[in-house]
N, C-alpha and C positions, 0 to 999 in steps of 0.2 A: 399477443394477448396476455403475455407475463404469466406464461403456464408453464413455461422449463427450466427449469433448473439444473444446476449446475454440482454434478458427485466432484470426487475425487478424479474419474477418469472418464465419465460421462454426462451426457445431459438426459435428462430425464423428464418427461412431458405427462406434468398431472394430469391425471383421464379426470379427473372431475371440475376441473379446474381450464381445460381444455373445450373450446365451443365449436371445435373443427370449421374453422373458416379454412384453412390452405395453406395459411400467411410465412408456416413456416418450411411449406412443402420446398419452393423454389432454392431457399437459399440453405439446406441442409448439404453440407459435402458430401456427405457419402450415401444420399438419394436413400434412407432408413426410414421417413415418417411415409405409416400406412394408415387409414382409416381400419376401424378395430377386426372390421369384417374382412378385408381383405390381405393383413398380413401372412406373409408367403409361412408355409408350415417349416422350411429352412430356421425363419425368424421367430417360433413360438416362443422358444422359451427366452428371449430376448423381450419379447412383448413382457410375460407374464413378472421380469426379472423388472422392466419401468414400474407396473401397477405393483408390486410388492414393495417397492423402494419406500414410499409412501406411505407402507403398514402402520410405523410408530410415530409418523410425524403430520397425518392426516393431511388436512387441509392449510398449509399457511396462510393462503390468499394474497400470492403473487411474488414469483420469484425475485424479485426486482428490492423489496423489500425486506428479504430473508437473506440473502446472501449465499453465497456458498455454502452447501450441505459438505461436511470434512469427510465423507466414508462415499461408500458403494455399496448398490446390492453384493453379495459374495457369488454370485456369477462372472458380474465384471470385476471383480478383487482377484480372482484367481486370474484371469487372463493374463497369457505374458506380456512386457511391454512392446508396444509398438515403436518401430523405427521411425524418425519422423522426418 
C-alpha cells in the first residue's frame, strides 16, 4: 500500500498511511510487523521509535514517491552494525 519507507538502516511503516491489510506481514524477513495492539513489550520501544520517525516529516503520501528518507530514528542510529 506504499506505506514504508525506507531510513538509513530501516524501514519504517507510516501508522497513518498504513490500512493494515497484512500485504506486508508475509514477506518481511525478520517476521517484525505487528498490528499496534499486539506488539510484544520486548518490541515497544521499537514500535514507538517507527511512529516517532514521522514526527517532522508527517504525512508524505507514499513512499514510492518520496524516496529514501537519509537518517534514522536515534534508536536505530545508535545500533551497532549488523553482519550481513
Amino acid at each position: 500500500m506504499d506505506c514504508i519507507y525506507e531510513g538509513d538502516r530501516m524501514l519504517y511503516i507510516h501508522p497513518d498511511e498504513c490500512i493494515d491489510c497484512g500485504a506486508c506481514e508475509p514477506v518481511c524477513p525478520v517476521e517484525a510487523i505487528y498490528y499496534e495492539d499486539d506488539v510484544p513489550d520486548q518490541w515497544a520501544e521499537y514500535y514507538n521509535a517507527n511512529v516517532d520517525f514521522f514526527d517532522d516529516i508527517g504525512a508524505p503520501g507514499g513512499a514510492a514517491s518520496h524516496g529514501v528518507i537519509p537518517r534514522d530514528h536515534p534508536l536505530i542510529a545508535r545500533l551497532p552494525p549488523q553482519n550481513q
